[in-house]
C-alpha positions as CSV (number, residue, x, y, z in Angstrom):
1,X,0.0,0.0,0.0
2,X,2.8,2.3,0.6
3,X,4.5,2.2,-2.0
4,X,1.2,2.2,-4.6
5,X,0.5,5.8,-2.2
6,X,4.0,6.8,-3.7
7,X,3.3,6.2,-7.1
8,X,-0.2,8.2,-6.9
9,X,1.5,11.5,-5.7
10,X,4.3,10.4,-8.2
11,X,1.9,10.0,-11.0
12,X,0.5,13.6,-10.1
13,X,4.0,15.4,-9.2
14,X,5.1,14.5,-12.6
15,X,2.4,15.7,-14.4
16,X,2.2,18.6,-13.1
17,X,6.0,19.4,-12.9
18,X,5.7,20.2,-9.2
19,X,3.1,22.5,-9.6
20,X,0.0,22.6,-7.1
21,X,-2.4,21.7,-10.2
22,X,-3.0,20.1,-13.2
23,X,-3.9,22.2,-16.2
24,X,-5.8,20.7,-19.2
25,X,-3.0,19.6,-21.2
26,X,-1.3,18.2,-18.0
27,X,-4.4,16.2,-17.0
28,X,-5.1,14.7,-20.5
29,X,-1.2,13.7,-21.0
30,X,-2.0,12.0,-17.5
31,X,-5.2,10.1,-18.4
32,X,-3.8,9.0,-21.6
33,X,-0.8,7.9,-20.3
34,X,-1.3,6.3,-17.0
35,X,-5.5,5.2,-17.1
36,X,-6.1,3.7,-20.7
37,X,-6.3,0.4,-19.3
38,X,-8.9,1.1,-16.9
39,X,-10.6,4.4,-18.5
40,X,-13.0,4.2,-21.4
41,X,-12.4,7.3,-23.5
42,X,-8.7,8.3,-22.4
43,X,-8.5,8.4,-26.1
44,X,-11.1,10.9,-26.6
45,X,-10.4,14.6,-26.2
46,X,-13.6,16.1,-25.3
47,X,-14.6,13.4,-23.0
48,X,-11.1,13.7,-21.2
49,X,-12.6,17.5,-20.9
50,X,-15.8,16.8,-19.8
51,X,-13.9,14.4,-16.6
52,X,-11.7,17.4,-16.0
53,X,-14.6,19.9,-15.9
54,X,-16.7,17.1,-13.2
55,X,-13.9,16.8,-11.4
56,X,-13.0,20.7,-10.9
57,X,-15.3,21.7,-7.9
58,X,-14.1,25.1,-7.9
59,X,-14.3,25.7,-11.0
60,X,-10.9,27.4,-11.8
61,X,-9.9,25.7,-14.5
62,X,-7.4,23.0,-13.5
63,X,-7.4,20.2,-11.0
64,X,-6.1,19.9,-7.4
65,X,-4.3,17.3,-5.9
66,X,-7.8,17.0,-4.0
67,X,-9.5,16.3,-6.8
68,X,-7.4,14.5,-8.2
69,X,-7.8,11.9,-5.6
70,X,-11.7,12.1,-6.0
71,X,-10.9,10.7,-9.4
72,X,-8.4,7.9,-7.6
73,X,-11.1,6.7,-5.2
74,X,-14.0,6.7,-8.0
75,X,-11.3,4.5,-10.3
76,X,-10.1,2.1,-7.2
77,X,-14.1,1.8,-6.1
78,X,-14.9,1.0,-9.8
79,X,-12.3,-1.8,-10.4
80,X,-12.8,-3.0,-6.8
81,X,-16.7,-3.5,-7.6
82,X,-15.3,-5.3,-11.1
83,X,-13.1,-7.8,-9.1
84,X,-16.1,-8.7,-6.5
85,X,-18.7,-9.1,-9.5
86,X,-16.3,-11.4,-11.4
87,X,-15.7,-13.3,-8.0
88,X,-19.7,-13.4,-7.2
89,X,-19.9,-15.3,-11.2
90,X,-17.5,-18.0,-11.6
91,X,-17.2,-20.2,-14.6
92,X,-19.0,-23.4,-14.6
93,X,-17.9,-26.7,-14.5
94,X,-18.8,-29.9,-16.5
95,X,-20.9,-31.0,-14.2
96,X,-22.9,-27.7,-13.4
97,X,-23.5,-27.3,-17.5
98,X,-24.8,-30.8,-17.6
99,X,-27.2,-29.8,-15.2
100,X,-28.4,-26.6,-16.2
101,X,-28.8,-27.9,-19.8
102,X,-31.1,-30.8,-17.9
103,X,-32.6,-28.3,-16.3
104,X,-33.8,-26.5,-19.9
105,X,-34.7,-29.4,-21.5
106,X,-37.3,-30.3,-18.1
107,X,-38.5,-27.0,-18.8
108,X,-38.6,-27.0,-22.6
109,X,-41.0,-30.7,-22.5
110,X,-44.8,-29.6,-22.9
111,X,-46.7,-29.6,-19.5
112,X,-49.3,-31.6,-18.5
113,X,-52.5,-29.3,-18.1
114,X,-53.6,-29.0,-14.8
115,X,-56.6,-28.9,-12.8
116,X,-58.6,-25.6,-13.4
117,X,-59.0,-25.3,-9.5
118,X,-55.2,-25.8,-8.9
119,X,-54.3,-22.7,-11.8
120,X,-56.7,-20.3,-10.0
121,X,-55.2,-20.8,-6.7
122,X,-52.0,-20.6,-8.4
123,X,-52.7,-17.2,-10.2
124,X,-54.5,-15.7,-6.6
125,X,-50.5,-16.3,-5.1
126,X,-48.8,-15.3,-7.9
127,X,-51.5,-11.7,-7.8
128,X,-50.3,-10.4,-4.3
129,X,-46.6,-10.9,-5.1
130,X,-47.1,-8.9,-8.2
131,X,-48.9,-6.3,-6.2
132,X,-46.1,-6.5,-3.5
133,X,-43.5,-6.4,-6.4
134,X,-44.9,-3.2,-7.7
135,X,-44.8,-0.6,-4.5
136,X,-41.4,-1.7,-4.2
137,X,-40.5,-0.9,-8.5
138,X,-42.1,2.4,-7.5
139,X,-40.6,3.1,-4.4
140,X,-37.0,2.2,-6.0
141,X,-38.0,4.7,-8.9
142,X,-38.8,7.6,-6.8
143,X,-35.4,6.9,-4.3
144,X,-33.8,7.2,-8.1
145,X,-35.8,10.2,-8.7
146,X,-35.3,11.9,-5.8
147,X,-31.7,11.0,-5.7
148,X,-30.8,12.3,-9.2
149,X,-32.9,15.7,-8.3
150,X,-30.6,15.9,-4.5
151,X,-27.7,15.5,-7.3
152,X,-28.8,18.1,-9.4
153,X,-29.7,20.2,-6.4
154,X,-26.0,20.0,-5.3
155,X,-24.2,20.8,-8.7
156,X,-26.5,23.8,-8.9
157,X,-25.8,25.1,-5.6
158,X,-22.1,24.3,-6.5
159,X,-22.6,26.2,-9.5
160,X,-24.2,29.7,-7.6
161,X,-21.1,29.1,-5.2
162,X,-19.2,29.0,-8.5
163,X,-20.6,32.1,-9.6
164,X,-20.7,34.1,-6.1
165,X,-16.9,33.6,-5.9
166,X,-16.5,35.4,-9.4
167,X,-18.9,37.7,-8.9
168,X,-17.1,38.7,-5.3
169,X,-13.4,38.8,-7.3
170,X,-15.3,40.8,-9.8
171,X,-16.2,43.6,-7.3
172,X,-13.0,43.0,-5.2
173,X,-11.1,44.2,-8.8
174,X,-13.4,46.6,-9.3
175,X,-13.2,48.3,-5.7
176,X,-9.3,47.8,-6.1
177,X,-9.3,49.6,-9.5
178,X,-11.4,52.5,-8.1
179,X,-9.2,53.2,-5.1
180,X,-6.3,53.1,-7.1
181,X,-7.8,55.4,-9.7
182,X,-8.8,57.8,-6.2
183,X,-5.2,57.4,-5.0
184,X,-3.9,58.5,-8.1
185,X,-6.0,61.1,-8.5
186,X,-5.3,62.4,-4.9
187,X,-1.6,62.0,-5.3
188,X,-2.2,64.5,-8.5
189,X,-4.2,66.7,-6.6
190,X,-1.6,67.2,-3.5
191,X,1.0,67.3,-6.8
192,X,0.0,70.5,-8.3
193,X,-1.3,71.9,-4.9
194,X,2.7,71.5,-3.9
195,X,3.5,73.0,-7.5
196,X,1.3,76.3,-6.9
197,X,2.7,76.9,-3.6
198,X,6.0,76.7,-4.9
199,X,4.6,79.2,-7.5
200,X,3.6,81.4,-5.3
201,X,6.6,81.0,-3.0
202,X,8.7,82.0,-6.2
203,X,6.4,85.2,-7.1
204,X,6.5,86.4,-3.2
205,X,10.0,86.2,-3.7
206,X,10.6,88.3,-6.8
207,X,8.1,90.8,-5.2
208,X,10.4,91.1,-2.6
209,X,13.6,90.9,-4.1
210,X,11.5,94.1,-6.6
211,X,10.9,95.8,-3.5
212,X,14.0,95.7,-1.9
213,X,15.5,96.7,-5.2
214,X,12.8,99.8,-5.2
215,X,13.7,100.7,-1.6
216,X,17.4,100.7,-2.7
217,X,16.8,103.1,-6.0
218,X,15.0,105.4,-3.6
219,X,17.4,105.5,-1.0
220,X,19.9,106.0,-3.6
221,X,17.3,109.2,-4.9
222,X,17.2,110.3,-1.8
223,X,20.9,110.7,-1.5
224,X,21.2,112.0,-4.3
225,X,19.1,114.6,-3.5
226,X,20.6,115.1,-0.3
227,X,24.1,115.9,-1.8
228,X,22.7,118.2,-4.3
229,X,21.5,120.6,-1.5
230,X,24.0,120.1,0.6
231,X,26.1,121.6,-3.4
232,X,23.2,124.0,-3.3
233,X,24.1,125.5,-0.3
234,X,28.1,125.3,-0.6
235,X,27.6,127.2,-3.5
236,X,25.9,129.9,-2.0
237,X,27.7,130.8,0.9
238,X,30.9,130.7,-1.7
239,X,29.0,133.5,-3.5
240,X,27.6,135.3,-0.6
């Protein structure tokens, strides 16, 4: 047993070259390869498809090593329920042909008619076991019935979960994509906010440096002017 354990994870760490799953090309190569003696159809694309799809629960694509296994277990129930049947029917001997062909011929030789009393009474048993026979046929069918619907139930709830998943990665993307579009924008905003400031930093600073530059011209004016009447007034008292 241990060493058959070995090749099953074996069988699947090959295939899938150490990966965690087996996409659709791995999983055929695999059927083809390692079930054709067991597995009606290995040879047939689309059915190999249709096995991968059953066997994909969450419907991603590929299969799990989990799954994987569910198709192990169906396989080693399948050929185990082969090898009892085939145990349950074993060939007959000589003997046991001889007499079920004596058997045939007793039943093949014309019978005697019987009494008209004996038939009646024969047909009233026969009527309740057909009646009893026939609540049981229908109560088979309907277990049948209501087991394929419980099946059908349960792919289809598999199938909402399926779809709920998507739908919840579709609005977790979507959420993602509008916070990073807000981010971005944001980042943008504060980005020319910090651009205008340093604008206005730079025209508060040639407004100074133009003042500054006007409060030296008129200190230079005044000066200027300053000297002149101080000239003004040398020149006078010269003349006077």
């Amino acid at each position: 047993m241990e060493s058959a354990i070995k090749t099953v994870v074996g069988v699947f760490l090959k295939s899938s070259k150490g990966k965690e799953n087996l996409g659709g090309k791995e999983f055929q190569s695999l059927v083809k390869s390692q079930l054709k003696n067991i597995l009606t159809g290995s040879e047939d694309n689309e059915a190999v498809k249709n096995m991968r799809e059953q066997l994909d629960n969450n419907q991603d694509g590929k299969v799990s090593f989990q799954e994987y296994m569910s198709l192990v277990g169906y396989l080693a129930q399948a050929v185990s329920e082969q090898r009892c049947l085939e145990a349950e029917t074993p060939e007959e001997t000589p003997v046991q042909e001889s007499q079920a062909q004596a058997a045939a011929n007793v039943q093949a030789q014309p019978q005697q008619a019987e009494p008209k009393a004996e038939t009646d009474k024969k047909k009233e048993e026969e009527k309740p076991a057909a009646e009893e026979k026939k609540p049981k046929e229908e109560t088979n069918k309907k277990v049948e019935q209501e087991g394929a619907k419980a099946e059908e139930k349960k792919a289809e709830e598999k199938k909402a979960e399926a779809n709920q998943v998507l739908e919840n990665k579709a609005e977790e993307k979507k959420v993602e994509a509008n916070q990073a579009v807000e981010n971005k924008a944001e980042e943008k905003k504060v980005e020319v906010n910090q651009a205008v400031e340093k604008k206005v930093e730079a025209n508060q600073a040639v407004e100074k440096k133009v003042e500054a530059n006007q409060a030296v011209e008129k200190r230079v004016e005044e000066k200027k002017a300053e000297e002149n009447k101080a000239e003004e007034k040398n020149i006078k008292e010269e003349a006077s």
